[in-house]
C-alpha positions as CSV (number, residue, x, y, z in Angstrom):
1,X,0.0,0.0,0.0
2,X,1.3,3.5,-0.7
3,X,1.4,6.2,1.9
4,X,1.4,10.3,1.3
5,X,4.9,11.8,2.4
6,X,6.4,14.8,2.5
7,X,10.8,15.2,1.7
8,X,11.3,18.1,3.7
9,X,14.5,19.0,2.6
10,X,16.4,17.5,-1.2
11,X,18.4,19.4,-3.4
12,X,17.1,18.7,-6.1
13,X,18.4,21.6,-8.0
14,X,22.4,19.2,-8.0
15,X,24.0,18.8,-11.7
16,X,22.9,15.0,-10.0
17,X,19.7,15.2,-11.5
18,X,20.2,17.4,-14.6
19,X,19.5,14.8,-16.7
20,X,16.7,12.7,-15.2
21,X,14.7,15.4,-12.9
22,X,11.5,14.2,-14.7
23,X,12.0,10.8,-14.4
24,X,13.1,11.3,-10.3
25,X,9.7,13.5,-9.7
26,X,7.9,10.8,-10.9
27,X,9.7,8.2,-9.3
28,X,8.6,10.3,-6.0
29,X,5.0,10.7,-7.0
30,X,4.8,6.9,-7.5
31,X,6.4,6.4,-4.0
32,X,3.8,8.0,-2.3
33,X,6.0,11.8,-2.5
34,X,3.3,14.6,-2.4
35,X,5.6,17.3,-2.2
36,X,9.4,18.1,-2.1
37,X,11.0,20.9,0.0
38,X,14.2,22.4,-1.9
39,X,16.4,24.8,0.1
40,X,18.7,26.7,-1.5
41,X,22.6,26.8,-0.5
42,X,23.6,30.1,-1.5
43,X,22.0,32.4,-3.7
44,X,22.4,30.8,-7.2
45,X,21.2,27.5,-5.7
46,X,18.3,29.6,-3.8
47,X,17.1,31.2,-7.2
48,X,17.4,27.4,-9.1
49,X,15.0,26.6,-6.1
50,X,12.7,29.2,-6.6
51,X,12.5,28.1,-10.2
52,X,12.3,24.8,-9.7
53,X,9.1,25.7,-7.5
54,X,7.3,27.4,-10.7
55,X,8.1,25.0,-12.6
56,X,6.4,22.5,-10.8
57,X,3.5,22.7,-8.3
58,X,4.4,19.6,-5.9
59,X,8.2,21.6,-4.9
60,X,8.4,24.1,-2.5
61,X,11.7,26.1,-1.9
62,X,13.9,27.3,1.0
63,X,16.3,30.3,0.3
64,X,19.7,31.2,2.4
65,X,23.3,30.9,2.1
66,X,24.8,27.8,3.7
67,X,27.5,28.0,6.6
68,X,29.9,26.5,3.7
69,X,29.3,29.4,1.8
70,X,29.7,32.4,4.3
71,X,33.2,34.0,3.2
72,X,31.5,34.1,-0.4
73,X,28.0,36.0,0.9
74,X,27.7,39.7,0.1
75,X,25.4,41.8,1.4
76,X,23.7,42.2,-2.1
77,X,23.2,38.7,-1.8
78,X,21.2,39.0,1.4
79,X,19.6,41.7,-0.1
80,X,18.0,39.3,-3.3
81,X,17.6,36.5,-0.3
82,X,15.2,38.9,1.4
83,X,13.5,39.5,-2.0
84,X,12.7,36.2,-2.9
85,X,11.6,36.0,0.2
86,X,8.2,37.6,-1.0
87,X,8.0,34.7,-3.4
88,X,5.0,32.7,-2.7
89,X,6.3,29.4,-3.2
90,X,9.1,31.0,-0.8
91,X,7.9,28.5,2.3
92,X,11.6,29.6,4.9
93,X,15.0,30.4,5.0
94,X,17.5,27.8,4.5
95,X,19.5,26.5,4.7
96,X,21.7,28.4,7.0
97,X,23.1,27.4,10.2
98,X,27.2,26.5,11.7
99,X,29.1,24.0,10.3
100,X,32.3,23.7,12.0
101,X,33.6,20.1,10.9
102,X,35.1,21.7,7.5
103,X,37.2,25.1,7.7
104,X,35.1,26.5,5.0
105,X,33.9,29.7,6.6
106,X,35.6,31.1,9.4
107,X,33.5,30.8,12.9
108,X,32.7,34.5,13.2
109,X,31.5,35.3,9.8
110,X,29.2,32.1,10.1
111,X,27.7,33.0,13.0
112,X,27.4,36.3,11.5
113,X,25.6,35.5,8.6
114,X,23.7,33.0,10.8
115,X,21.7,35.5,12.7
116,X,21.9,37.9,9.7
117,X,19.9,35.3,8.2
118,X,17.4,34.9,11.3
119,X,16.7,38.6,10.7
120,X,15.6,38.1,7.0
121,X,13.2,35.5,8.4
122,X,12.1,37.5,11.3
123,X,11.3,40.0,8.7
124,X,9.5,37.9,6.7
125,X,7.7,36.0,8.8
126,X,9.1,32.4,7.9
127,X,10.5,29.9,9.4
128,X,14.3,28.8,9.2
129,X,16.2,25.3,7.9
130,X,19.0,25.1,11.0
131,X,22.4,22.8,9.4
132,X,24.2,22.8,12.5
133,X,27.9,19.9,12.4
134,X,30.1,20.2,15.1
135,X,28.3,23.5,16.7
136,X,25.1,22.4,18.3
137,X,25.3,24.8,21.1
138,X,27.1,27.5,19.4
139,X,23.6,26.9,17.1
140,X,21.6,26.7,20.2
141,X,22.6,30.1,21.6
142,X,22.1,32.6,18.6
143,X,18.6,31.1,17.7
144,X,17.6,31.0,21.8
145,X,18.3,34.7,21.0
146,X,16.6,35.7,17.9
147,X,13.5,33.9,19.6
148,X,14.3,35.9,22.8
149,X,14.6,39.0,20.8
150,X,11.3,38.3,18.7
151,X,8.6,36.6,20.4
152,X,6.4,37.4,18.0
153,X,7.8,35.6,15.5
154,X,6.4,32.7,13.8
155,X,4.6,32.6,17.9
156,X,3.9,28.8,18.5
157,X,2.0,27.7,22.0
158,X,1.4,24.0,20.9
159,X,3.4,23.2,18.2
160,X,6.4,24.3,16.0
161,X,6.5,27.0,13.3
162,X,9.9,28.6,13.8
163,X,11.6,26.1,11.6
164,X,13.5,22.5,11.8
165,X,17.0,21.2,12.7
166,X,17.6,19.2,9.7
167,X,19.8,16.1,10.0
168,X,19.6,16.6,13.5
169,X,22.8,15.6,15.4
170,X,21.8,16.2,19.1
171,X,20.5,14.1,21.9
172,X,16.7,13.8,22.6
173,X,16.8,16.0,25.8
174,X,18.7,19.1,23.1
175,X,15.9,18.0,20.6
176,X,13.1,18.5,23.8
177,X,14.6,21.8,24.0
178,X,14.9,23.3,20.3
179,X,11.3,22.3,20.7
180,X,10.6,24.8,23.5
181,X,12.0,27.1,20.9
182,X,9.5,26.5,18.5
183,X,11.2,24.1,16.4
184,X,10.8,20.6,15.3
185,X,14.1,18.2,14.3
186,X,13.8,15.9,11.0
187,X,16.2,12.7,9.6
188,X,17.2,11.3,6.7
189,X,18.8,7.6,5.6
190,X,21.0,7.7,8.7
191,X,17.9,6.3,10.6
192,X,18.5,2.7,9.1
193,X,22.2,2.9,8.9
194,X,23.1,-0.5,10.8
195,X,25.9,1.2,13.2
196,X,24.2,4.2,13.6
197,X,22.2,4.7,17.0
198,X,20.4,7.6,15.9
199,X,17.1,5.9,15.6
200,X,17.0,4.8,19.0
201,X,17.3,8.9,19.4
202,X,14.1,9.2,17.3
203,X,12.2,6.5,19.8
204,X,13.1,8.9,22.6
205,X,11.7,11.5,21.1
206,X,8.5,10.5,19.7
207,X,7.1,10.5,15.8
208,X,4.7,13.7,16.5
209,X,8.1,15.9,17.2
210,X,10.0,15.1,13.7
211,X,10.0,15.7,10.1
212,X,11.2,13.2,7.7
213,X,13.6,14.1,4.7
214,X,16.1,12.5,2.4
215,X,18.8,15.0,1.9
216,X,19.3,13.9,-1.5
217,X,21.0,13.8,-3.0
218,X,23.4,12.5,0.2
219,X,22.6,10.1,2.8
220,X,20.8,7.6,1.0
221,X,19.5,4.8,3.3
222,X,19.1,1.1,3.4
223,X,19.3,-1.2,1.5
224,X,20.5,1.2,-1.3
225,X,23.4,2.8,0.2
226,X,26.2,3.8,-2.9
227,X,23.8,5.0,-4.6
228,X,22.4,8.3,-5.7
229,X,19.3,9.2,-3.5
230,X,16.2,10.8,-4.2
231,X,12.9,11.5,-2.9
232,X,11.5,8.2,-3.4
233,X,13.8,6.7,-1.0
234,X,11.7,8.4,1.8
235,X,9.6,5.7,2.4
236,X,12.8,3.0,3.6
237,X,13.2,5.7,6.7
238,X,9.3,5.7,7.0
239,X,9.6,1.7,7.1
240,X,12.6,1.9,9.1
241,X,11.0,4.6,11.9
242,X,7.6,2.6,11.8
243,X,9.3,-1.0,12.7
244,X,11.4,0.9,15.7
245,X,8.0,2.2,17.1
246,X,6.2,-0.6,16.5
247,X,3.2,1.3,14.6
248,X,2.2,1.7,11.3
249,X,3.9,3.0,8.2
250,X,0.6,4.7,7.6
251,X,1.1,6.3,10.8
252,X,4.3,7.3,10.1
253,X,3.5,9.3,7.3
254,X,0.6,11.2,8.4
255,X,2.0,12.5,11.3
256,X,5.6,13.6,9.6
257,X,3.1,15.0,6.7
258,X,0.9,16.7,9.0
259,X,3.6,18.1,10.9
260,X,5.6,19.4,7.7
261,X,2.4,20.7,6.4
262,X,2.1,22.9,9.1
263,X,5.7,24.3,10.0
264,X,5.8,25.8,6.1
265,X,2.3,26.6,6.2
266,X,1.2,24.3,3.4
267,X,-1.8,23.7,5.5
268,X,-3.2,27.2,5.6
């Protein structure tokens, strides 16, 4: 039987799938994939998002500059960021964040460009894509802030609209607090790696708190690791999560749907 997801987060914009884009949407489509969330990376990647999103009425796009990309930002850039921000296929700002397992960027100008970032979103009223390696609390600290600084933003009482944690590193008490913030977590393939302990993570933290995603065109999971991923793959972390909670696939889907619905307000 075939189940509606969501991929909250593939980049499908990659020379990976220049050739075959089609053929990978409807790959997704057949696999149950209702709609695919593309963020951006910088601000050629953020613009390729946007037109992928015109292009095609199941993809929805995410716009930032990536930590990886911070000593190549300008503030023009930030400036067209903002802009497209008015887009209305424009659903947050992403993804930005801290990386600091490569010496890409240096520290400060990420962190600067971080909260710069924040404030376009703030501004806009959108929620945020968080890529945080390496820097969890350094992550933690300037978006405590932001939500310190502007309650009003993206206000949440019962359940998340500031944004996600994508490929979320942290431990289930750090994911109970990015919730208090107003933020969900989501995970990709790493959930069924066989050494990877992540998924007993997830069972701490429950199925109504996460989003699912592939990261494609990276982490694919079992039983196809080696290989390019894509959207379709969603539903082997779907399985995967399912089995480790001991409910249905079905289940699975609608709450990870339902909750990615409403943090980029496809549901309004």
């Amino acid at each position: 039987m075939m189940y509606q997801y969501i991929d909250s987060h593939a980049h499908l914009f990659y020379e990976d799938y220049q050739r075959d884009l089609e053929t990978v949407l409807t790959r997704a489509k057949d696999a149950g994939v209702k709609i695919c969330i593309v963020p951006g990376i910088d601000l050629k990647t953020s613009r390729e998002a946007v037109l992928l999103a015109e292009q095609h009425e199941n993809i929805f796009a995410c716009i930032g500059v990536h930590p990886h990309e911070a000593t190549k930002a300008t503030d023009k850039d930030f400036g067209e960021i903002e802009e497209l921000g008015n887009h209305p296929k424009v659903v947050a700002i992403g993804e930005i964040g801290l990386d600091y397992h490569y010496d890409f960027s240096p520290k400060d100008r990420q962190e600067e460009i971080f909260a710069e970032q924040i404030k376009i979103a703030v501004r806009r009223n959108l929620p945020i894509v968080v890529h945080t390696r390496e820097s969890i609390q350094d992550a933690f600290a300037i978006v405590q802030k932001a939500v310190k600084t502007h309650p009003d933003w993206k206000e949440t009482r019962t359940t998340p609209r500031r944004g996600v944690f994508h490929c979320f590193p942290g431990t289930a008490e750090e994911a109970e607090y990015v919730r208090g913030l107003g933020f969900y977590v989501s995970y990709p393939g790493i959930v069924t790696f066989k050494k990877s302990e992540i998924i007993e993570i997830v069972k701490q933290i429950g199925v109504h708190n996460i989003l699912l995603e592939t990261d494609s065109p990276y982490m694919t999971p079992v039983p196809l690791r080696g290989k390019r991923n894509e959207p379709a793959n969603i539903v082997f972390i779907g399985r995967k999560i399912a089995e480790a909670f001991h409910i249905t696939e079905e289940e699975v889907a609608r709450v990870t749907t339902e909750n990615t619905m409403h943090l980029f307000g496809l549901d309004e």
